[in-house]
Structures are given as structure tokens and as C-alpha cells.
N, C-alpha and C positions, 0 to 999 in steps of 0.2 A: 504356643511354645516360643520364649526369647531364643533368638537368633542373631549370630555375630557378624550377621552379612544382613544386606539390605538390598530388594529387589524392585524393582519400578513397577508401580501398578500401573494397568492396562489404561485407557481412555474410551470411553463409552460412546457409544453415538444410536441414531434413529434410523429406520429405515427408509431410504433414496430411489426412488424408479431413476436409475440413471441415464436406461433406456428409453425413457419418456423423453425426457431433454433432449439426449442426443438427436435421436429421432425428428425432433421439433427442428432442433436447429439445422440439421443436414436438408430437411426438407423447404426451411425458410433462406440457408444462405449459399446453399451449394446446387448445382447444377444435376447431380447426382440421385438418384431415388431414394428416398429410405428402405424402398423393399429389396435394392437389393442387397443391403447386411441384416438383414431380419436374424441372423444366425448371430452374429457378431453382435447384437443390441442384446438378445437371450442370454450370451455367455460374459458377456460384461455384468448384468444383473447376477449374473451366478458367479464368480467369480467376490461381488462386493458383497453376499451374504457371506460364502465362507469366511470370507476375510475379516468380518466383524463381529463370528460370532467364536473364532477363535481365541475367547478368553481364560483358556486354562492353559498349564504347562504340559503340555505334549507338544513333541516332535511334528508333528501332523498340521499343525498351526503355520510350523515357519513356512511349508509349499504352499501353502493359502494364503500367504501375507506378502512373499516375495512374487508371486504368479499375480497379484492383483496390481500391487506396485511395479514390477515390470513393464506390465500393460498400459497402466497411467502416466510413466515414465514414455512409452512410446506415443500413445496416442498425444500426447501434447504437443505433440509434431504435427497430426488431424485438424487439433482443434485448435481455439482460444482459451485460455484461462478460465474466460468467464461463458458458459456454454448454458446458463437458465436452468441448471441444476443446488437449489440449496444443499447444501450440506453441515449437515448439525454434530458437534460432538462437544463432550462435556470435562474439563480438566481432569489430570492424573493428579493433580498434585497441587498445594497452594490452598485460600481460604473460600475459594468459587467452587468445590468441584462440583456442586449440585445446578450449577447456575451454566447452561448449555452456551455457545457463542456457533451463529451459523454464517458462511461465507460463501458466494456464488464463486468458486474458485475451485479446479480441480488440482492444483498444486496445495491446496491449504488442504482438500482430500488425502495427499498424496503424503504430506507432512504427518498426519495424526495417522496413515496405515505405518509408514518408516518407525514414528514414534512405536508404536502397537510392536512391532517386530521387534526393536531393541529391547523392551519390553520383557517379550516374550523370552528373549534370549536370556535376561538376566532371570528371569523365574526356573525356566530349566537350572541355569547353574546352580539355582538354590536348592533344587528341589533334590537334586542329585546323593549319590551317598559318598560326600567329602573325607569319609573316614581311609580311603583304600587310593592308591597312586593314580589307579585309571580312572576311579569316579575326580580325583581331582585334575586331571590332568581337563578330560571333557570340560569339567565347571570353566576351567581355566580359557576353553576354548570358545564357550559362550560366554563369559565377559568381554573375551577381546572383540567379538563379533557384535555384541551389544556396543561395544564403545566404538566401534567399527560404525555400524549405521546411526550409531550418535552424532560422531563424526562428519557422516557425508551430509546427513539431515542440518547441520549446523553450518557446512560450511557450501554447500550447492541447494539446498530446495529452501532452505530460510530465505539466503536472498536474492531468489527470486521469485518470492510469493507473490509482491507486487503488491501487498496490504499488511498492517500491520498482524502479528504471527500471534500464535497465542500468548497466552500470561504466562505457561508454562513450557514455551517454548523459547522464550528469548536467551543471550547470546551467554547470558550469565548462568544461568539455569540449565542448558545444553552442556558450556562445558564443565559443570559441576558436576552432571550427571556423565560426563564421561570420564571425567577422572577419577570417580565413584568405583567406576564397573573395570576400570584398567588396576587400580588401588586393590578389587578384590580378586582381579583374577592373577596380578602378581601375589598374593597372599596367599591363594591356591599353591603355586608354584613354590612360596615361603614350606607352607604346610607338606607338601612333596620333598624338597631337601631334607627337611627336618625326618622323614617318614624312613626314607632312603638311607640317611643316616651320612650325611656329606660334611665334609670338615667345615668347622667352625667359622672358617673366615668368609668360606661363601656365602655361608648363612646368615652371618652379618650382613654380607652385601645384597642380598636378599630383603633381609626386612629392611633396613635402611630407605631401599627404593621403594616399597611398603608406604614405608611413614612420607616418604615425600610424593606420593599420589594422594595419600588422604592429606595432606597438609593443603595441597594444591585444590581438592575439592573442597575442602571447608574453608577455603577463602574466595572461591569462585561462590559457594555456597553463601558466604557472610554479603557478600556483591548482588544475591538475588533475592526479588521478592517475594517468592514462589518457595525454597526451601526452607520445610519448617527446621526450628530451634530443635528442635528433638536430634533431628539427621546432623544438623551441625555440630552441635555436641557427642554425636556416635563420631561422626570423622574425627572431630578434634581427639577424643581420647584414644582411638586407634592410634592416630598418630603420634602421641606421645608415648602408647601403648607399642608401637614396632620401633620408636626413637632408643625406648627402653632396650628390649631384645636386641636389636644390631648388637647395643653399647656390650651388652651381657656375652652374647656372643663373641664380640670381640674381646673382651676377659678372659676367655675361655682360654679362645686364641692365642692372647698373651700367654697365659699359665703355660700353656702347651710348647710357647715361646722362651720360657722362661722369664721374660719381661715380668716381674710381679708389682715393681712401680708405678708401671702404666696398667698393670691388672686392677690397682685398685681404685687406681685414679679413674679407671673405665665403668666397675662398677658402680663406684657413687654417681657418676652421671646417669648410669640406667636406673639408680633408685630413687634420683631426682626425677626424671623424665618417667617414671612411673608415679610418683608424687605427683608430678604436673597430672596424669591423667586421671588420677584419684578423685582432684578436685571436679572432673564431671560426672563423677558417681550419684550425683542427683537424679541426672537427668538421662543416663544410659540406663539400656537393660543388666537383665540380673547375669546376661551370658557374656556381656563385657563387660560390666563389671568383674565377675568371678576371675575370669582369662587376666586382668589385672591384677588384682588383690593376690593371684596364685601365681604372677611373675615378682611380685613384690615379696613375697615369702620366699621366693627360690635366692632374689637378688640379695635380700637384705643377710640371710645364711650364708652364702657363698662369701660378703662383705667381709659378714663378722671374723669368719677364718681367715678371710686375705691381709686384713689387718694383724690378727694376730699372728700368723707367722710371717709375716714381714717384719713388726714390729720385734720379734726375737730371736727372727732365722736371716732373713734376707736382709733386710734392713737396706732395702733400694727407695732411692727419694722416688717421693709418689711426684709425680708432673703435676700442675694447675691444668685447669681443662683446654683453657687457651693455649697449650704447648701440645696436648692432643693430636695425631693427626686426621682430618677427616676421613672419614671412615670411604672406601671407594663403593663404589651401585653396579649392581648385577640386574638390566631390567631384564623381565620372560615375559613382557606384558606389552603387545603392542595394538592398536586399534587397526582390526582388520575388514575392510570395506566387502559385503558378497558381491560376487561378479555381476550377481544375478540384478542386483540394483543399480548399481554404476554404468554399467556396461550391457544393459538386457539382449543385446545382439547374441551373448552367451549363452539364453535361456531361450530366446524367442526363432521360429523359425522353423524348417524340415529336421534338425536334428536338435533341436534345444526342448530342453524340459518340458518347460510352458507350455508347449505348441507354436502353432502360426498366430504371429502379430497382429491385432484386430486390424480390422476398419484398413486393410492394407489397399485395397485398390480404392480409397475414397483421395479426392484431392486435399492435397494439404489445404491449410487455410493460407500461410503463406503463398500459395500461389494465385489462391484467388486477392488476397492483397496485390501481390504481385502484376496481377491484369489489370486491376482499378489504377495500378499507379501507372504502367505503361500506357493506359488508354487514355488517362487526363495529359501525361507527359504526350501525348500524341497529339490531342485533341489543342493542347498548349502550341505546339511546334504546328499546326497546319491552318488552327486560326487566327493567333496572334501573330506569328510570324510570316506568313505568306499570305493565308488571306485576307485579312486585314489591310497586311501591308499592299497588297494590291486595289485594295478600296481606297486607302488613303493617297494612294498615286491617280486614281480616276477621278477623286471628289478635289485635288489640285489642279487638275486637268479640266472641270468642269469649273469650277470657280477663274481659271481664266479664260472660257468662254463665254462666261458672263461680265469679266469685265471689257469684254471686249465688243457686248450688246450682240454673241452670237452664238442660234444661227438665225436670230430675228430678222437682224440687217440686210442678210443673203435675203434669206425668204422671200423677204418685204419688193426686194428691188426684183428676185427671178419670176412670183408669183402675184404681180400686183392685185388681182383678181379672186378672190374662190379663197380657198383654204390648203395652204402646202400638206402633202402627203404622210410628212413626219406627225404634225400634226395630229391630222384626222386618227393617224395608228395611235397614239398616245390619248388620245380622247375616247376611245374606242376600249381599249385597255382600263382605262378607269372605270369606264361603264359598266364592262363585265364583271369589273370585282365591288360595284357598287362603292365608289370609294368612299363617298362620305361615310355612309352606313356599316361600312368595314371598319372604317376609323374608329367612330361612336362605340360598335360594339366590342372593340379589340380594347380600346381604355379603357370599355367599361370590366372583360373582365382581370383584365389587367388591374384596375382597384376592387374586385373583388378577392383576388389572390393576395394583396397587397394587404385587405383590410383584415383575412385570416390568416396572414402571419403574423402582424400586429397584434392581432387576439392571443392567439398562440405567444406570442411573447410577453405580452401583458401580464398573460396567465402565469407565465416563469419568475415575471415580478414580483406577481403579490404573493406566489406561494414563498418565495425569499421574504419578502414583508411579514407574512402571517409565521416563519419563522422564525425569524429576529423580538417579533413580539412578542410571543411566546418566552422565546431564551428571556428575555429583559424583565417579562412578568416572575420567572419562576426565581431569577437573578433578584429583584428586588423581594421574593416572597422570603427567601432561604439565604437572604444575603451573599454577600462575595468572598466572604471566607469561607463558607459551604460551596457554592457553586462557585466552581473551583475549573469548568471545564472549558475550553476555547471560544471565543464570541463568537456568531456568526460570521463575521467576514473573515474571521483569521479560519476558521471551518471550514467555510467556501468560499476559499480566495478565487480559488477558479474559475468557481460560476460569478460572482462578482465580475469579475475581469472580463469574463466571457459576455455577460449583460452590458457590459462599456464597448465590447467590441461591436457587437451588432447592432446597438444604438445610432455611434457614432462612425464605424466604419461598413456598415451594410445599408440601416434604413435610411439614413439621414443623405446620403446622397444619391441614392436611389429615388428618396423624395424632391430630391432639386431634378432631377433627372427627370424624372416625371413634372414637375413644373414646367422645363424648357419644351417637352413633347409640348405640354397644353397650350403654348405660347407659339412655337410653330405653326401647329395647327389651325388657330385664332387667328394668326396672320394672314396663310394662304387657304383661310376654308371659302368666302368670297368668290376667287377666280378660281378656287377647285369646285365647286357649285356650278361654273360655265362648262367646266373639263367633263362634267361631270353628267351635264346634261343633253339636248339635241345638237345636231350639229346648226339648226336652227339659231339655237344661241349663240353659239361661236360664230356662228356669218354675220350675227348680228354685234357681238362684242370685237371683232378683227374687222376696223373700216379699211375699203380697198383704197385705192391709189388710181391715180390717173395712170393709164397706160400711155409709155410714153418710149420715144426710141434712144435704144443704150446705147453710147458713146461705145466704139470697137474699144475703145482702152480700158473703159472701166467693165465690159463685157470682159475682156482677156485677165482681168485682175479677179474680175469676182470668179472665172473660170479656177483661178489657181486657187483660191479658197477654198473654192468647193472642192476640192481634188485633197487638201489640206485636212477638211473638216470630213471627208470621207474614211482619212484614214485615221480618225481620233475617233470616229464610229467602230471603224473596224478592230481600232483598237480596245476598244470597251467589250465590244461583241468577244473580243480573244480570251480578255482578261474570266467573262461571266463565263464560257465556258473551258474554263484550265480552273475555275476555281470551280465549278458543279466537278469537274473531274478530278480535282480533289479532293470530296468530299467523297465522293466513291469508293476513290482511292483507300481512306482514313476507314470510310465505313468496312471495306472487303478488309480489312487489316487486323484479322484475327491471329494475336497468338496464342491465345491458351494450348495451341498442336506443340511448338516448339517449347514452354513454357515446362507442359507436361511431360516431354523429352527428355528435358534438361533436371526435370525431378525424379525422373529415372533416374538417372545417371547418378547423378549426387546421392538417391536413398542406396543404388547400386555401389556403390564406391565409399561412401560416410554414412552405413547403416543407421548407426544410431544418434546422427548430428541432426539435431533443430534445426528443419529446414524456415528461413530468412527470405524475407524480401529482397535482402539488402544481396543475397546468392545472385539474384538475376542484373545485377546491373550494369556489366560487363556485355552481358546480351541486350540491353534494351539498347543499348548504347550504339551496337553492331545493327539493331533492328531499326532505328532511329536516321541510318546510315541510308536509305530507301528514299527519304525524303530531300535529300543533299541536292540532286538538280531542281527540284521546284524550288527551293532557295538560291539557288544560281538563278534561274529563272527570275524573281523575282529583282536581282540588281540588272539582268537582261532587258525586264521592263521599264525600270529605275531609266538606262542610260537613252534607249529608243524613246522614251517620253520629252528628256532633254534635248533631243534632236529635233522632236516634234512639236515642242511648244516653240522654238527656235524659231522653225518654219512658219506656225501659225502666226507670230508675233510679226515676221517681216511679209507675209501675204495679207493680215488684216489691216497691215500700216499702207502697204501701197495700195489697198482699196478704198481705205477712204480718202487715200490723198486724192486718187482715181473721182472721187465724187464726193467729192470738195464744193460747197455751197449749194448740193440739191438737196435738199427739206421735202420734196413731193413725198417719202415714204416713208419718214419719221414719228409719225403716227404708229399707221401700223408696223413700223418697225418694234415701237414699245408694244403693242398688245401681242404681238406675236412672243417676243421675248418675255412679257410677264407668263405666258402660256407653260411657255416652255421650262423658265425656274417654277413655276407652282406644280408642274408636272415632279420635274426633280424634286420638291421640296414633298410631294406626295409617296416617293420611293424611301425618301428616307425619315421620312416620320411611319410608313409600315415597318421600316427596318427595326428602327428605335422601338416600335410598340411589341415585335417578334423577339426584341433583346430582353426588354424589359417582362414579358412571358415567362423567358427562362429562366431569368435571376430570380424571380420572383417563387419559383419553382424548386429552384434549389436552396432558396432562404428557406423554404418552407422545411427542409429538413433538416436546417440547422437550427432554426427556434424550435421545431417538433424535441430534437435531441435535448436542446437548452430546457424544456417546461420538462423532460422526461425526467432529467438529472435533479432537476429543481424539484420536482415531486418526490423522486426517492430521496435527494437530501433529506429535505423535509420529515420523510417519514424514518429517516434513518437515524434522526435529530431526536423525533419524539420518542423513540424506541430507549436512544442512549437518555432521557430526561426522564422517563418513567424506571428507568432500571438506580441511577441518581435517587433520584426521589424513593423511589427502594430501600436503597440504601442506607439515606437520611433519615428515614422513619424510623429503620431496627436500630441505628445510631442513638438516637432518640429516644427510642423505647429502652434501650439499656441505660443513657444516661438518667432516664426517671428512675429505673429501680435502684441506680446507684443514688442518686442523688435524695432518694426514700430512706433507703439505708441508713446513707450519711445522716439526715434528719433525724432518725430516728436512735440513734448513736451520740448526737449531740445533746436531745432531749434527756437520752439517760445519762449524759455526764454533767447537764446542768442543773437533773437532780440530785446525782450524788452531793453537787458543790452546794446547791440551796441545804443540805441536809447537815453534810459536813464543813462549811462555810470552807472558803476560799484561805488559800496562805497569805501572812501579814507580809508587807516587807519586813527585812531586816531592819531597818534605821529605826521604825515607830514599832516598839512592843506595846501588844496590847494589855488591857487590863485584865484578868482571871478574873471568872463571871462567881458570883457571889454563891458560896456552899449554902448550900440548903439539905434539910437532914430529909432523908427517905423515910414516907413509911412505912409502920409495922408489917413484916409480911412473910410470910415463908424463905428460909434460904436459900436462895440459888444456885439451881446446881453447879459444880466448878468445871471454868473453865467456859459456863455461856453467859454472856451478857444481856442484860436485861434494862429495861429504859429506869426502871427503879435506881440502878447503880449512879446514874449520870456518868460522865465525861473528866477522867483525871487527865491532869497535864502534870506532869512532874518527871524527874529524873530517872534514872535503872534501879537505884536502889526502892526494895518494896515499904510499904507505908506500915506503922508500925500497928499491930495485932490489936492495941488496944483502942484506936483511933477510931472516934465514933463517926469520921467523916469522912470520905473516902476520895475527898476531892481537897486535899489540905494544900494550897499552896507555900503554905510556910515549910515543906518535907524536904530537905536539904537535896542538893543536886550534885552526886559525887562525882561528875565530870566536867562541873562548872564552880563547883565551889559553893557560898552560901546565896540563895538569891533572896532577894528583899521580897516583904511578906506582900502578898499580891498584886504582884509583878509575874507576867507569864513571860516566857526568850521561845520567843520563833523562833530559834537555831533549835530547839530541844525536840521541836516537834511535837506531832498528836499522839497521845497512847490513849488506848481502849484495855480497859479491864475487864 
């Protein structure tokens, strides 16, 4: 049955374990058990049957649609967007609807239930009985409510899907359909004035606002791709169709005003503006067309009178339209958002409809963000800033006791004999950690981590490669005006970029980095082979000295040294244990307690606000605040280091001035000293291979992400290329029956022309083909032609009765005068007899 209203059809979709997902992922990124919402997993699943299987107009739909959207509305405060749940639904609207589109996104879920509801709203109004005050008033009150969650759906859950929306959701199509559902529930409100029986002028201002909702939808509507012609042609002719009624109403008006000059000048504009609507009687139903064609009956009667007694009675100048004054707008129509969706703190809870809010004691995901970022912010501020910075003041510290050949020099002159005791500790030390063979196996699997990320990222290459192939073969199969769709790099700008960052700012100096290890190593792996072995060896690679008696002066100098180089020990010793107590410190330094606190608070105080990372920064900031003396500490060390090297600089000058031309222990002063740097050089080539561990560890899970992305590119590529290709083939398959057609249209019109030869030009008359007599044969019935008769060409006037030839071009042409005996005039044209 035609109807003067138009109702939003539903949106379809597939069944979703939503609890599967959930489940997966609580268990995979949260701290938290799945068993303990086992209840809340159960009633989410029940919740999204109702909700989708609410496709008829009953009452009973909108608690099942706002109760599911509530819930989705909150838990997106639980979760991420993207939680490992597909979600499949298939357009309301447009020339896809059989053609489903799925998105790992609970907002894009969240999007198509809203749609479903507004939906839903507008079917109730239809469904309603519009004929009585109350059934229009309701209708009236589920349009504004559909336009209502049209509204919030267009202007908060569109943008921020975070992915492109559907075909039939974007921004032009939203507000077409909301000014659609505002258009028919102030219409409602039209049809109640009228019902009520309210004066004329408001009823004007009534429809008036009428025609400028639907004027506004069918140009939002002509702006999208998704509204069919059919709908746009129903708005436009309403709208010219209430442009009409205002104007009529305002006649009325007048009359009752007595104004009869502008009465009629009012009516002809409503029967123009009824005229306008006529013109879409093609393409409307039978129930707006009638509501037309029987305002056009009422306007053009009321005309004909207003003229005539004006013209005899009143005789008031009629106005031009443009002296008119515009008519004023009564809206009763406004788009009303439910609480229940904007706001679900209203629904959700001890006294709200809903019930209690799911998944309410699970931690937000924001907060587990929240720890990752405070922990690397931590892990930032205690090794780059202080411990670091305290290795980089030891390895200055050691570098000028090697240019100062100590503590070889000491050694050499205290211990002519045997092997100093620092020493034998530090030979002893390598031997237990096996040094060489620590070394060997620590790069080696340090290039084994190295050579599976490399794979691992190779792998992110070529699946980029084998798509770009792909795009180009199907580019070159279907040409570039057909494949019409983004190139690869402009597609995956970001993996691209992403593939240059770790190239050139991850592996590439990683790999020099690992060069310099191998080249350390190779230098002091020789004297670390002595360190490394008996003490037998070392007696034998450190030659003694002649024992010999020390000068009191240069004894009391090397005294001060050593008291010197005692406390550049002890200062090392301070530094390794205030950094291991750092690290304790860093490691004990949990806050997910106060973290969780502080999201009390916030869900306690801003119910229903998306809890942010960005919430805690103010606290990290305060929590941050802990570490403030080890950074003091750290310029404490900075200044006692400058005092220290001070020292060391003027107690090593005046011991060698002290021992000044003795060579007796120059020897073994160098082999002690190579001992002692290849010892050093042994600490920090473990260090570098312990770094290089890490990095290597954590690259791993940035090319693991890079090949992950690069794979779903990939297959998110071939998906949109076979759906393309889809599309191109039914393209294709239509342009052949057309193009059959066509052929076959042509064929018959080049044999009408072979049949009946082609027209002359004007300029060259042809010659009339030579009479030839028909023979003997039965008369032909009149009025059918027969191949017997042949082909006259001659004038209007008919040939004459006795004419044995019935193709006489001599037969006078009494619209051209006499024409010469055969001579045909292509102005005269063919006749058939």
C-alpha cells in the first residue's frame, strides 16, 4: 500500500560470539581472569541476539537496541576498538545492500545497532494510526527520536570510528535522513493543526517549516550516494507539495484579513508551487501524487473565485510575488537524543533500567596503557638518565687512567715480583664466566635473534612486493580507467614508511654496532686468552723486574697514588652498587595500586567519561618525583669526579717526576697495563653483547607487528581486488547485452535502409527508376500493399483512375508546381501506396 511517509529500513547482519573475543582478549592482554565475568560474557551474547533480531515495529525492540548500545557505549571505556571480534552487517540503503562489509571494531558495531534504533523509530511512526491527534502526536514523537539518534550517530560515533563508515552512513546520507524524519514528524504536527482546526496563519507556518525540512533533505539527499532517485523525488515534490499549502493557507488568511490582493497573489504562487510538484508525478507514489493533484483542485477553485471577485468587487492590485512577504515558520520538530544512549549513566547502574554496567570491575585498557607508558617513562629516567650517566662518568674516569699507563706503573714498581692481587681477582673473574666461550656464544646468539628478525622482516617485504604485483598485474589486465583504486604506496603509506624506518633507523646501525663488538673483540681476544687462562700464563706473559731499593721520595709519591687510585675504586664500587639499587628500586616500582585508585575515582566522579591515558599524567609526573635525588646524585657524582681526577692528574705528575730516568719496570709496567685495559675491554664488550640481546629482542616485536600488518594489508588488498573484479565482470556482462542489443538494432535499421534506400541530398535529385507495368493478377485488397504495385513517388494529389501505371512521374505536384518528366525532388519525399 502507497504511503506519504517514508520509513528507514533496518540493517541486517550475521551472528557474532562476542563473548569469544572478549574472553580471548581479557585473557591475552589483561591481568584479570576471564572466569571471573563468565556472567557478563553470557549476557553481552544475549543482549546482541536481542538486539539484532529486533526487526519489526514493536515497542519491545527500542529496550533491546538501547540496553545493547548502552552497554557498547560503556564498555568501550573496558576495551579497544579493535577486540578480535568480526563484525558483519549488510547496507539499509543504496545499490550494495546484498553485498555485506565486516569490521574488527566495536564502534562500527555500535554504529549499525544506533542506525537499527533510529530505524526502528521511524517504522513505529509509520506504523501508527495517523488519522486521530494522539496517534499523531506519538508518530510525531518517534520521528524527533529517530532524528534524534540520527543525529548523535552523525555527529559523536561517525567520527570516531577510527575507519572509514559505511556507504550508508556517511555525513551526507546521515543528514539527509535526518532531516527526512524531522520533515515528517513536523508534518505530523501540520496534520494535528489542521485536525484541531487552528487558524490559518499557524497552519501556514506549519507547512512552510514542512517544505523547508524536506527541501533540506532532498539536497543533502541530491549530495549523496546512497539515496535513491525515487526518495529524492518523494522529498522534492512534498516540498513543493507544503510550499503549496503554506501559500493556500496564507490566502485563506488573507480572505479572513480581508487583503484579497495579496489573496490572490498568494494563491497563484501555491498553484505554481503545486505545478512544481506535479512535474515529479513520474516518479512519486500514487498517495503523493493524489495529496497533490487534490491541493491543486482545491487551489485552482478557490483562484478562479478570488479573481473574480476581485476583478468585480474588490478590485485590490494583486502584489508581484517578490512584494510578498515571506511567510514566518512554526517548527514542532526537533531532534531528540535518548538519554539512554548519550548519557547511559541514566540507564546503567543500581537504579537504571539496563541494569548493572558489564565488565565493571575489569581494568580499563587505558590503564593498562597507562602502566606501559609510566614503566618505559621510568625505565627512560633511571637508565638513560642516571645510569648511564653514571657509566659515562666511570668509562671518563677509566680512560684517564689509561692515559696515564695506570694502575700498571704502580703495580709494576710495588710488586716487582709475582702477580699484583687486582690482577689475579680479575683473571679469576674471567675464568669463571669462561670468557672467551661466553663471548663466542653470547654473538653467537645475538646473530641468531638478529638473523630472525631480518627473516621476519624480509618476510613484511615481500608480502608488500607480492602486493604491489599483484595491484600492477590486475592494473595492467583492466587498465587505469577501470582500476581506478589507490596504488600500493599511496594504500600503505605507513607500512612503506614503517619498512624505511627499521631499515635505516633500527637494523642498519644495529649492524655497525655489531661490527664495532666484532672488532673489539678481535683486538683484545689474544691478551684475553692469557686473562683467561692459568695463572701459569700470566707469570709467564708479566716479566718481573729486578728488585730494587725505592727512593723515600718516590716511595712517598707512589704512596699518594695509591691512596688516589684507592679512591677511584671506591668510587666505582659506589657508583655499581647505587646503580644495582636502582634497579631495584625501578623494578619494586609498581603502580598499577595507585593507577587503579585514581580510576576509581575518575569512573566514581565522570561515570560515563572514556577513561585516557592521557587522565594519568599529572600522576606520573608526581610519581616520577621519587626519582629526583638519584638525579641529584648523579651531578654529586659529576662534581666529586672533578675533584678526583684533579687529584689523580697532580699525584701521577709527581710520581713520575719521582722516577724520572728509571726504565727497570717499563716492561712489565706495559704488560700489566695491557692486562688491565683487555680486562676492561672484556666488561664492556659483555655489556654491548647484553645490549645488543635486548634490542634485538625488542626489534623482534616490531618487525613481528610490521610482517603482521603487511599480511593483513595484503589480504585486505586481495579481498577489496576480487570484490573490484566483481564488479568489473557484472559491468561487463551488462555492457555485452547492451552492446548486443545495440547491434542488433543497428542490423535492423541497415536493413530497413538496404530495403528502403537511404535519403538523397537536397542539392543532387535523383532520377525516378523506370515504370515498368505489373502483371496480370488479382486486385489487391485496399489499403495493403503489395510488391506487385511497386514504389510511387509523386505529390498529394492522387493519380488519375485511368492510369495504367501507377508510378507515373509525369503526375503534376500540387505543392510544388509542374515538375519535369522524370525528375524525382527529395523535398517530396517517399510515398507507399
Amino acid at each position: 500500500m502507497a504511503s506519504n511517509i517514508l520509513p528507514i529500513p533496518f540493517r541486517r547482519t550475521h551472528a557474532v560470539s562476542l563473548s569469544d573475543a572478549l574472553k580471548q582478549y581479557i585473557s591475552n592482554k589483561y591481568d584479570q581472569h576471564p572466569d571471573m565475568f563468565k556472567h557478563d560474557l553470557e549476557t553481552i551474547d544475549t543482549l546482541r541476539i536481542d538486539a539484532v533480531t529486533s526487526l519489526e515495529a514493536h515497542t519491545s525492540g527500542i529496550r533491546k537496541l538501547a540496553a545493547y548500545a548502552a552497554q557498547l557505549v560503556w564498555i568501550g571505556g573496558k576495551f579497544p576498538i579493535d577486540i578480535g571480534a568480526e563484525f558483519t552487517w549488510y547496507p539499509a540503503l543504496g545499490f550494495n545492500t546484498q553485498r555485506p562489509e565486516s569490521q574488527n571494531n566495536i564502534r562500527f558495531e555500535l554504529a549499525n545497532i544506533l542506525f537499527n534504533l533510529a530505524a526502528l523509530y521511524s517504522q513505529l511512526a509509520v506504523s501508527l494510526n495517523r488519522t486521530t491527534p494522539d496517534g499523531l502526536k506519538a508518530a510525531n514523537n518517534y520521528f524527533c527520536q529517530s532524528a534524534g539518534v540520527l543525529g548523535y550517530l552523525r555527529s559523536e560515533v561517525i567520527p570516531d570510528l577510527r575507519s572509514t563508515p559505511p556507504e550508508d552512513m556517511d555525513m551526507m546520507t546521515l543528514e539527509c535522513l535526518e532531516q527526512l524524519m524531522l520533515a515528517q514528524a513536523q508534518e505530523c504536527s501540520w496534520s494535528m493543526a489542521l485536525k484541531k482546526g487552528y487558524k490559518d496563519a499557524l497552519i501556514a507556518k506549519l507547512a512552510a517549516k514542512v517544505s523547508d525540512f524536506y527541501d533540506q533533505s532532498a539536497e543533502f539527499g541530491t549530495r549523496s550516494d546512497i539515496i535513491s532517485t525515487e526518495w529524492i523525488h518523494h522529498m522534492t515534490a512534498k516540498h513543493h507539495h507544503f510550499a503549496a499549502a503554506a501559500q493556500y493557507r496564507a490566502a485563506w488568511d488573507c480572505l479572513e484579513k480581508h487583503k484579497y490582493g495579496e489573496e490572490v497573489a498568494r494563491l497563484r504562487d501555491s498553484l505554481a508551487c503545486a505545478n512544481e510538484g506535479l512535474k515529479e508525478g513520474r516518479w512519486i507514489n500514487k498517495a503523493v501524487l493524489g495529496d497533490l493533484n487534490q491541493l491543486k483542485m482545491k487551489v485552482s477553485e478557490d483562484l478562479r473565485t478570488a479573481e473574480k471577485d476581485n476583478d468585480i468587487i474588490y478590485l485590490n492590485p494583486i502584489p508581484a510575488k517578490s512584494e510578498l512577504k515571506t511567510l514566518d515558520r512554526a517548527g514542532m520538530a526537533i531532534a531528540r537524543k535518548p538519554t539512554e544512549i548519550s548519557d547511559p549513566s541514566t540507564s546503567l547502574g543500581d537504579r537504571g533500567a539496563f541494569g548493572q554496567p558489564l565488565f565493571a570491575k575489569l581494568v580499563p585498557y587505558a590503564v593498562h596503557v597507562a602502566a606501559s607508558i609510566y614503566a618505559e617513562r621510568k625505565d627512560r629516567l633511571v637508565t638513560n638518565t642516571i645510569i648511564d650517566e653514571l657509566e659515562a662518568l666511570t668509562n671518563k674516569l677509566r680512560e684517564l687512567l689509561q692515559s696515564f699507563n695506570l694502575p700498571g706503573s704502580l703495580q709494576a714498581l710495588e710488586k716487582p715480583l709475582g702477580l699484583p692481587l687486582s690482577l689475579t681477582s680479575h683473571a679469576e673473574e674471567v675464568r669463571q664466566q669462561q670468557g672467551i666461550h661466553k663471548i663466542r656464544r653470547a654473538m653467537h646468539d645475538v646473530e641468531t635473534l638478529k638473523a630472525n628478525d631480518i627473516a621476519i622482516y624480509q618476510e613484511g617485504i615481500e608480502l608488500l612486493r607480492l602486493e604491489a604485483s599483484e595491484d600492477e598485474k590486475a592494473k595492467m589486465k583492466h587498465g587505469t580507467e577501470r582500476w581506478t583504486r589507490p596504488s600500493s604506496r599511496q594504500a600503505g603509506a605507513k607500512l612503506y614508511q614503517q619498512q624505511a624506518l627499521i631499515g635505516d633507523q633500527y637494523l642498519k646501525p644495529a649492524n655497525d654496532n655489531d661490527d664495532s663488538v666484532k672488532s673489539k673483540f678481535k683486538e683484545c681476544e689474544s691478551v684475553l686468552r692469557i686473562l683467561d687462562g692459568t695463572d701459569r700464563d700470566l707469570e709467564e706473559y708479566v716479566p718481573s723486574s729486578r728488585t730494587a731499593i725505592i727512593p723515600p721520595k718516590v716511595e712517598r709519591e707512589a704512596s699518594n697514588l695509591r691512596n688516589v687510585l684507592n679512591e677511584v675504586h671506591r668510587m666505582e664500587s659506589r657508583r655499581r652498587r647505587r646503580a644495582e639499587t636502582l634497579r631495584e628500586k625501578a623494578k619494586s616500582d609498581d603502580i598499577n595500586p595507585v593507577l587503579l585508585a585514581e580510576t576509581a575515582r575518575l569512573e566514581r566522579e565522570y561515570p560515563m567519561q572514556k577513561i585516557e591515558a592521557a587522565h594519568f599524567e599529572e600522576l606520573f609526573e608526581k610519581r616520577l618525583q621519587r626519582y629526583d635525588d638519584d638525579r641529584i646524585m648523579v651531578s654529586d657524582e659529576q662534581e666529586e669526579q672533578e675533584h678526583v681526577s684533579a687529584q689523580l692528574k697532580d699525584a701521577n705528575s709527581a710520581f713520575v717526576d719521582a722516577r724520572r730516568g728509571d726504565t727497570s719496570t717499563k716492561e712489565r709496567e706495559q704488560a700489566l697495563q695491557r692486562l688491565e685495559n683487555t680486562y676492561l675491554k672484556y666488561k664492556e664488550i659483555v655489556s654491548n653483547i647484553d645490549q645488543g640481546r635486548k634490542f634485538y629482542n625488542e626489534l623482534s616485536k616490531i618487525v613481528t607487528r610490521f610482517r603482521d600488518e603487511c599480511r593483513a594489508f595484503r589480504y585486505q588488498r586481495r579481498v577489496e581486488a576480487g570484490q573490484i573484479e566483481t564488479d568489473l565482470s557484472n559491468a561487463m556482462s551488462s555492457l555485452n547485452i547492451a552492446q548486443s542489443n545495440h547491434l542488433q538494432e543497428q542490423k535492423q535499421r541497415e536493413t530497413l535502409r538496404a530495403q528502403y534506400g537511404a535519403k538523397a541530398p537536397i542539392k543532387n535529385p535523383m532520377t525516378a527508376p523506370v515504370p515498368t507495368r505489373a502483371p496480370v493478377s488479382p486486385p489487391p485488397t485496399p489499403g495493403m500493399w503489395t510488391p506487385e504495385l511497386g514504389i510511387k513517388f509523386g505529390g498529394v494529389v492522387p493519380p488519375p483512375a485511368h492510369a495504367g501505371n501507377t508510378h507515373n512521374p509525369a503526375y503534376p505536384n500540387t505543392r510544388a508546381g509542374q515538375m519535369r518528366a522524370g525528375q524525382w525532388d527529395a523535398n517530396q519525399g517517399v510515398r507507399f501506396s
